[in-house]
KOLKEVEX-875995 format. One record per atom (N, C-alpha, C): residue in three letters; atom name; x, y, z. Coordinates in steps of 0.02 Angstrom, whole numbers. Layout:
N
 type atom     c1     c2     c3
  ALA   CA      X      Y      Z
...
END
This chain:
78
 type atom     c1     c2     c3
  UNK    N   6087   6493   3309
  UNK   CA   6019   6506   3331
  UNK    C   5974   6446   3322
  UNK    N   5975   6412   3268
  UNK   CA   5939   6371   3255
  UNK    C   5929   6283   3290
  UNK    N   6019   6287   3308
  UNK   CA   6032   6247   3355
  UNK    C   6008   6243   3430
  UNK    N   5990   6308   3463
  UNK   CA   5968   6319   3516
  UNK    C   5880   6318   3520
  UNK    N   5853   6347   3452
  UNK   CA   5764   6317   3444
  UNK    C   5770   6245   3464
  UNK    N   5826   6205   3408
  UNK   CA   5806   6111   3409
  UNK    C   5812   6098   3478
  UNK    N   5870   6120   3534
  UNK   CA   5874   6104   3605
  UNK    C   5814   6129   3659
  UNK    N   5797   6186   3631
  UNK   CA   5748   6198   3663
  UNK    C   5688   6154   3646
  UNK    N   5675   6136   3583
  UNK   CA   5621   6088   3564
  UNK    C   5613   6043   3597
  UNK    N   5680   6007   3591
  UNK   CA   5688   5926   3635
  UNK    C   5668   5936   3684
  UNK    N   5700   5993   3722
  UNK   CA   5670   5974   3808
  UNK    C   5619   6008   3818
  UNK    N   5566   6039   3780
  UNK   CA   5490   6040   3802
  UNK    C   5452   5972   3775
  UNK    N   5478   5931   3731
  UNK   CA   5461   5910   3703
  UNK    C   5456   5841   3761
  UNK    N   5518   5810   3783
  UNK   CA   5545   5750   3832
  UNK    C   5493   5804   3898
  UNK    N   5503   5845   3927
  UNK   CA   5458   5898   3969
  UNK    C   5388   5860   3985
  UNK    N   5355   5882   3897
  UNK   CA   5275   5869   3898
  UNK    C   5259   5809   3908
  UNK    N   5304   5763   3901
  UNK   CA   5289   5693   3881
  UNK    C   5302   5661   3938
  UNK    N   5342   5678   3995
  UNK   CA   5338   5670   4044
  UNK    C   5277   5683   4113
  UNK    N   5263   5745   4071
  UNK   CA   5211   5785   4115
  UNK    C   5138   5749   4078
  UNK    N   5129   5706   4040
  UNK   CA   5084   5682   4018
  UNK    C   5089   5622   4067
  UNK    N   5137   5553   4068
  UNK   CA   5149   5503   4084
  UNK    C   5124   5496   4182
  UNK    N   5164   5527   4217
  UNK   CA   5178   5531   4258
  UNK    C   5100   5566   4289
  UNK    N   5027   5570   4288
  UNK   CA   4992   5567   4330
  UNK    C   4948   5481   4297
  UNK    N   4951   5457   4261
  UNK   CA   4954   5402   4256
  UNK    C   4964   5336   4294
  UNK    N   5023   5342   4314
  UNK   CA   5061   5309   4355
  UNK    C   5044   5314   4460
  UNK    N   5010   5259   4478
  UNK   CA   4981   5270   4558
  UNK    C   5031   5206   4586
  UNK    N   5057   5227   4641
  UNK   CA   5066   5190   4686
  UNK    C   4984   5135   4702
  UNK    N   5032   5068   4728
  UNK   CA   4966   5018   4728
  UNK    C   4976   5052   4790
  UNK    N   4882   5040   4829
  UNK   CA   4879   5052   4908
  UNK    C   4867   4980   4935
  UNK    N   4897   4992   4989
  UNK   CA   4905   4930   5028
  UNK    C   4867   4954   5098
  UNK    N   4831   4887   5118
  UNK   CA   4799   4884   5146
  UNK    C   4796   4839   5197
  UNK    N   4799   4843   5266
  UNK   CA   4818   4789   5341
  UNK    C   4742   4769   5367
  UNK    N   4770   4694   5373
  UNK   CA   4695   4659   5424
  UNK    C   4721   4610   5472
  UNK    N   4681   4605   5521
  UNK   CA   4696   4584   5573
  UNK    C   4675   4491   5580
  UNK    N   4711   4448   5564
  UNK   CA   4703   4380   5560
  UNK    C   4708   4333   5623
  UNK    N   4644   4305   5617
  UNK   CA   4652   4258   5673
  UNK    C   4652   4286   5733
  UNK    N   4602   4319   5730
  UNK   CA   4611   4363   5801
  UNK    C   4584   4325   5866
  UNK    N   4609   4338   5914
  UNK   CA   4593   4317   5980
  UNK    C   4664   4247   5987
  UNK    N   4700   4236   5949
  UNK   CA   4744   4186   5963
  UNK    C   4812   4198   5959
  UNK    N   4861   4149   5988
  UNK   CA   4923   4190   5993
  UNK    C   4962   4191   5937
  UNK    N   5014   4247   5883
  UNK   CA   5033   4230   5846
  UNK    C   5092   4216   5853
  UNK    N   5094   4165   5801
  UNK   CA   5158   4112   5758
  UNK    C   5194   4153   5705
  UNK    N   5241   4173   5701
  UNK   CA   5258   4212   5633
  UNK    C   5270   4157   5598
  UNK    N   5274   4089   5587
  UNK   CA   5304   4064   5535
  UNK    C   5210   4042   5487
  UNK    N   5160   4022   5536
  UNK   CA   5103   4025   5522
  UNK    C   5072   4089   5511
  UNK    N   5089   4143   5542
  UNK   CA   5029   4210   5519
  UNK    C   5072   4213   5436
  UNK    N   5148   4211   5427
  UNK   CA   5138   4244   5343
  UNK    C   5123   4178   5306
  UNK    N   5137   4134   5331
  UNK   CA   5095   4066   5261
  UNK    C   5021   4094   5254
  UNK    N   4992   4099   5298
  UNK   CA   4913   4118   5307
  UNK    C   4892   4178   5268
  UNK    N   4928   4228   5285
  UNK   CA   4945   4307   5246
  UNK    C   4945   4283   5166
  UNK    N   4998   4254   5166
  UNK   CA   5016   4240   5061
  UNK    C   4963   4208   5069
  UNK    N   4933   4135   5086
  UNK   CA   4906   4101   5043
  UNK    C   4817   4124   5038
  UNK    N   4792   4172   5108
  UNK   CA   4718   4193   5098
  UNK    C   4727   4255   5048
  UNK    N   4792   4317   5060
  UNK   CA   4763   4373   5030
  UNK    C   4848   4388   5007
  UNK    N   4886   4345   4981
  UNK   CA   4943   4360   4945
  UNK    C   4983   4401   4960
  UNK    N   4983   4425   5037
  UNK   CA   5023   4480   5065
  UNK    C   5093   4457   5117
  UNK    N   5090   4504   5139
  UNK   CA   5152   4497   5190
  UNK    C   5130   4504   5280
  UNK    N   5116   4431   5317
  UNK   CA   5115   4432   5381
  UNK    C   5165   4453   5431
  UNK    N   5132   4476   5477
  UNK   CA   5203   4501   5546
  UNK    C   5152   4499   5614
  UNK    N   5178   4458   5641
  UNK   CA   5157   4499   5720
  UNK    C   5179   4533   5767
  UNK    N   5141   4575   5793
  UNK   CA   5119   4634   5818
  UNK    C   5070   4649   5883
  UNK    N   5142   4674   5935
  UNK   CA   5101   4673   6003
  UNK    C   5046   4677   6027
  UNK    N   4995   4659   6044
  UNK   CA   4931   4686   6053
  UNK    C   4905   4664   6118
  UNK    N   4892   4707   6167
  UNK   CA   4903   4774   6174
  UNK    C   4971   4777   6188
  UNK    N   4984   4847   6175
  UNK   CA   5070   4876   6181
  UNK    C   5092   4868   6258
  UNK    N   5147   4822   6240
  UNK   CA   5170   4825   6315
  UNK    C   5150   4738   6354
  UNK    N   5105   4707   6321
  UNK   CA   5104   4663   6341
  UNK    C   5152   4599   6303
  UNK    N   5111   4543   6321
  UNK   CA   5156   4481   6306
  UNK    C   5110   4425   6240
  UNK    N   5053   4473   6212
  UNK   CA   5016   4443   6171
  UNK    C   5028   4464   6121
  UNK    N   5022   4435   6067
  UNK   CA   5038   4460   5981
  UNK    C   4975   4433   5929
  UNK    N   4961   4486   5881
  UNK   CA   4905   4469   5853
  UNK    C   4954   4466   5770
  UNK    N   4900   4418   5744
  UNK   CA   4933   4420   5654
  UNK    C   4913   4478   5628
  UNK    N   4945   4508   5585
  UNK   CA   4932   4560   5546
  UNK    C   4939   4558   5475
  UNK    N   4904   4562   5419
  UNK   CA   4923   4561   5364
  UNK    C   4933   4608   5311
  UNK    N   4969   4646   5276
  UNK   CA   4970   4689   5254
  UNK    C   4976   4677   5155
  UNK    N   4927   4666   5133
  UNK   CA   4915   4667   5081
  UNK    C   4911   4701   5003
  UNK    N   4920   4715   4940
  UNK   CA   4890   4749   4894
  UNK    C   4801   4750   4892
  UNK    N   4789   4825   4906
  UNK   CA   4706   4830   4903
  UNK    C   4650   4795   4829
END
């Protein structure tokens, strides 16, 4: 009997302590901006530009869909 209180202990115990920890803990939000707009993008220039203004990760990205123009995009930690 007494063996089954201590098991039951432990795991409310590892339980609470989890259920304490864990609203703590946030995903970072990330956040996209539009760089250099009006010009054509370079992927090897939009992510140097990306890291070195706002430490993120550049890509370009059709704009408008369907055409033959691409805008920088940067997708950052907020």
């Amino acid at each position: 009997m007494s063996k089954q209180f201590v098991s039951c202990f432990v795991v409310l115990m590892v339980l609470f302590s989890v259920l304490l920890v864990v609203p703590k803990t946030e995903a970072q939000k990330r956040c996209a901006k539009e760089l250099m707009p009006g010009t054509q993008c370079l992927l090897a220039n939009c992510r140097e530009v990306c890291l070195r203004t706002l430490e993120g990760f550049g890509t370009c990205i059709e704009k408008p869909a369907g055409s033959d123009r691409y805008t920088c995009n940067c997708v950052y930690n907020c």
